[in-house]
C-alpha positions in Angstrom: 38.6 30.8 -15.9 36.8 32.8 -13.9 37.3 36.7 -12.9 38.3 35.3 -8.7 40.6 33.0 -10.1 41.9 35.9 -12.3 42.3 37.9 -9.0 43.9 36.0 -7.2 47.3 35.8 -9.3 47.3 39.4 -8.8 49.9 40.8 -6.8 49.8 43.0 -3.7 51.3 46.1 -5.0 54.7 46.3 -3.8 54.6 49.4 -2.0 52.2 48.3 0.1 53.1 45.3 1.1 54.6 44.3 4.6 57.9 44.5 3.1 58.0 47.8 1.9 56.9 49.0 5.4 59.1 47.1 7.4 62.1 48.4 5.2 60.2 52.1 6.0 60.3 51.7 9.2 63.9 51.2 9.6 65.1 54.9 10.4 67.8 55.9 7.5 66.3 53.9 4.9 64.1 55.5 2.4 60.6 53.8 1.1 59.8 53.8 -2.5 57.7 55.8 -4.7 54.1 56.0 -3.2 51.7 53.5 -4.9 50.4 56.1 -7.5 53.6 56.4 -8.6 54.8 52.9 -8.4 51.5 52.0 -11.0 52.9 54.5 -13.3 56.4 52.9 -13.0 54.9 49.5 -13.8 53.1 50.7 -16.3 56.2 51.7 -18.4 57.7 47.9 -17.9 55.5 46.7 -20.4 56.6 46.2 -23.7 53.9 45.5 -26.4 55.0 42.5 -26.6 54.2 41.3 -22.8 51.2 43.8 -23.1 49.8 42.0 -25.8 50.4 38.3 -24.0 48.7 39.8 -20.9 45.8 41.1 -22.7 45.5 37.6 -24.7 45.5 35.6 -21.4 42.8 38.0 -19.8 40.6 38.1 -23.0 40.4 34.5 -23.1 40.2 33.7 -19.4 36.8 32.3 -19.1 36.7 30.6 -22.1 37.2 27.7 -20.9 36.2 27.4 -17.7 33.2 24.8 -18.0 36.0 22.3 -18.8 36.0 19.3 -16.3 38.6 19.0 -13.8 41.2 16.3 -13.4 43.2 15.6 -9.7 41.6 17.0 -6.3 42.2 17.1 -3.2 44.9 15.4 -2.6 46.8 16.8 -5.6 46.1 20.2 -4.0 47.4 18.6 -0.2 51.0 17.5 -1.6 51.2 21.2 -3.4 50.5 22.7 0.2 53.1 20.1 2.0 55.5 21.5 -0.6 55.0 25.0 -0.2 54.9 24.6 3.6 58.2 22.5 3.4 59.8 25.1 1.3 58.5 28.5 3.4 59.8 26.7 6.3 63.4 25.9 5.4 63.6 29.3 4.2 62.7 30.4 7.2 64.9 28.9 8.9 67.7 29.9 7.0 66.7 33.3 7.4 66.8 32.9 11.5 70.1 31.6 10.9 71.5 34.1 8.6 72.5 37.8 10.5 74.5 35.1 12.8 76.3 33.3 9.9 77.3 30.0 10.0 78.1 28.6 13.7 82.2 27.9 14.4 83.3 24.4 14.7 83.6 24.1 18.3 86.6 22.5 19.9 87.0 20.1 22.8 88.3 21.3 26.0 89.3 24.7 24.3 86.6 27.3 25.8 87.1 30.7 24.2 87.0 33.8 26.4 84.5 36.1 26.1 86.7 38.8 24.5 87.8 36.5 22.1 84.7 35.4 21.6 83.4 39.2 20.9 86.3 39.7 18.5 85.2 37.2 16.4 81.8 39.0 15.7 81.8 40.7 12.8 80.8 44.4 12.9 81.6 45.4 9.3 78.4 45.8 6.9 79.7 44.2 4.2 79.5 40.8 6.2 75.7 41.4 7.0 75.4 42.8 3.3 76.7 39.3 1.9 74.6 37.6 4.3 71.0 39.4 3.1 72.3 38.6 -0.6 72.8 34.8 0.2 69.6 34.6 1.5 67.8 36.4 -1.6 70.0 33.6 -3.5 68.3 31.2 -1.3 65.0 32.3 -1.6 65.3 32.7 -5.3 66.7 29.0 -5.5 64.0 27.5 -4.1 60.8 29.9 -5.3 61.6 30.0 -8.6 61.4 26.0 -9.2 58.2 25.6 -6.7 56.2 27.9 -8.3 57.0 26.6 -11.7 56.1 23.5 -10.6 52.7 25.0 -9.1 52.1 25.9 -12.1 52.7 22.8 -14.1 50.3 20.7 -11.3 47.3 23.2 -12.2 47.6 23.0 -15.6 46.6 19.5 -15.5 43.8 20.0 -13.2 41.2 22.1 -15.9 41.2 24.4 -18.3 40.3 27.3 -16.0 43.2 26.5 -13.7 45.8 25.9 -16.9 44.5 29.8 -18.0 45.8 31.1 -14.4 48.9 29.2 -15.2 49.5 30.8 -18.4 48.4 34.3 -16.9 51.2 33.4 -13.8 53.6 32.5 -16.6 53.0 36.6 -18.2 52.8 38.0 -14.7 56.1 37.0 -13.9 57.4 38.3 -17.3 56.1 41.9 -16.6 56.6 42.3 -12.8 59.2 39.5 -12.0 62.8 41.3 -13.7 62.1 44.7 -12.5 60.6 43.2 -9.0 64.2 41.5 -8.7 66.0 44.8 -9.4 64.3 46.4 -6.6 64.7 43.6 -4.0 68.4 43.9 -5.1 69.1 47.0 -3.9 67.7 46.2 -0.7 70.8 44.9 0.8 72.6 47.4 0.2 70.1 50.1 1.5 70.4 48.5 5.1 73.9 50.3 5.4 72.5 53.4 6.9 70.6 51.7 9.3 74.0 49.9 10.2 75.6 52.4 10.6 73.2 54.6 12.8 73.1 52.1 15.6 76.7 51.9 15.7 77.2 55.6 16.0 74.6 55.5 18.6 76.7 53.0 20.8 79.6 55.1 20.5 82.2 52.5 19.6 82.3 49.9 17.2 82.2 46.9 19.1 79.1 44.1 19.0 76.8 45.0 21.5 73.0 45.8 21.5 72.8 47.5 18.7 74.5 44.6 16.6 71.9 42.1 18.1 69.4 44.9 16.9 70.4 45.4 13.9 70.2 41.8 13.3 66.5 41.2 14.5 65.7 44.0 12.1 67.5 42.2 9.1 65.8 39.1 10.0 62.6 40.4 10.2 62.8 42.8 6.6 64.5 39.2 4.9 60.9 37.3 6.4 58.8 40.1 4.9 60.7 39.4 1.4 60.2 35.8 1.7 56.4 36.9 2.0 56.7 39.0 -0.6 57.9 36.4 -2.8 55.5 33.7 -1.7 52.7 35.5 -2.5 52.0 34.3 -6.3 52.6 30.9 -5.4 49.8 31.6 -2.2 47.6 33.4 -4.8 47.5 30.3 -7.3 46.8 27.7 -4.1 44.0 29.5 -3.2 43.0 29.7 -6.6 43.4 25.9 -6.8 41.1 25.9 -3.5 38.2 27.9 -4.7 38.2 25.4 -8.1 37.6 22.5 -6.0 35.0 24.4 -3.6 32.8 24.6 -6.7 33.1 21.5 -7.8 31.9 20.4 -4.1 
């Protein structure tokens, strides 16, 4: 495998991704170590035993590479339809989630608009639930695409089965502390919450609740970013094999 292919599993560090400064730029909630700091945090999740793994996988990385390649481009197409059919449910879900699920509605029985109102809820803990069942979501449906990325490029040449097997450490290292950061994340919204409530004056929905919500939709699409980005990293990988080959 070669050093670009080895490159492009890499991930963005975290505290400079789009996530981390959406999340920063929500007044109230706090940004993480700066990115000196965080590569000295990451550097202590190693263990020797993932250190040693990693430092197999990299040693041996183009070692193989002059191996021919099996599948192509059309391999390659269904792993993009895939990808694009998960981002996009996801996506979905997450425009759907600040809102909750949509009331049954009944015939002939409008509601009024105050009863309408009350049935909005302005306590966090709803909107925290909400954030966590989306993080469930997003974990559901990552977790099994990108193994099966994986899988798909190990058959396609030894170069491309290397990047696998470096994926496979990658998300040993980074991938449990990564998910005990983006846990927490939920609950650091409070805050936020609570700010534009005070600012309103009252507690009832109003613009600050439909604020509050555009903000936790767009900090949940930044995550799903954030998440997608190994499985991105190993597509393009997958497209600069078969560039050469052209």
């Amino acid at each position: 495998m070669s050093g670009s292919l080895a490159r492009d599993v890499r991930r963005t560090p975290l505290t400079g991704s789009a996530f981390i400064r959406t999340l920063a730029s929500l007044q109230g909630v706090a940004a993480p170590a700066a990115p000196d700091a965080f590569a000295q945090r990451l550097a202590q999740w190693f263990d020797w035993t993932h250190a040693f793994s990693l430092s197999a996988a990299l040693g041996d990385a183009g070692a193989r590479s002059d191996v021919p390649t099996f599948g192509g481009q059309g391999a390659l197409q269904a792993d993009e339809r895939e990808f694009a059919r998960v981002r996009a449910a996801l996506q979905k879900a997450i425009a759907e989630a600040p809102d909750g699920a949509p009331a049954p509605r009944r015939v002939n029985r409008p509601i009024a608009g105050a009863a309408a109102a009350a049935e909005v809820p302005v306590d966090f803990a709803t909107y925290r639930q909400r954030y966590t069942a989306c993080q469930l979501a997003m974990e559901t449906q990552i977790v099994p695409l990108r193994r099966r990325l994986r899988s798909s490029l190990a058959d396609r040449s030894a170069a491309l089965a290397k990047l696998a097997e470096l994926d496979i450490v990658m998300e040993q290292v980074v991938g449990a502390q990564e998910r005990a950061l983006l846990a927490t994340v939920g609950a650091r919204l409070e805050p936020r919450f609570d700010q534009l409530r005070a600012a309103q004056g009252d507690a009832s929905p109003g613009p600050w609740l439909e604020r509050f919500r555009q903000e936790m939709r767009g900090l949940l699409l930044a995550e799903l970013d954030l998440r997608l980005q190994p499985i991105e990293g190993l597509l393009e990988a997958c497209r600069q094999s078969l560039q050469k080959r052209s």
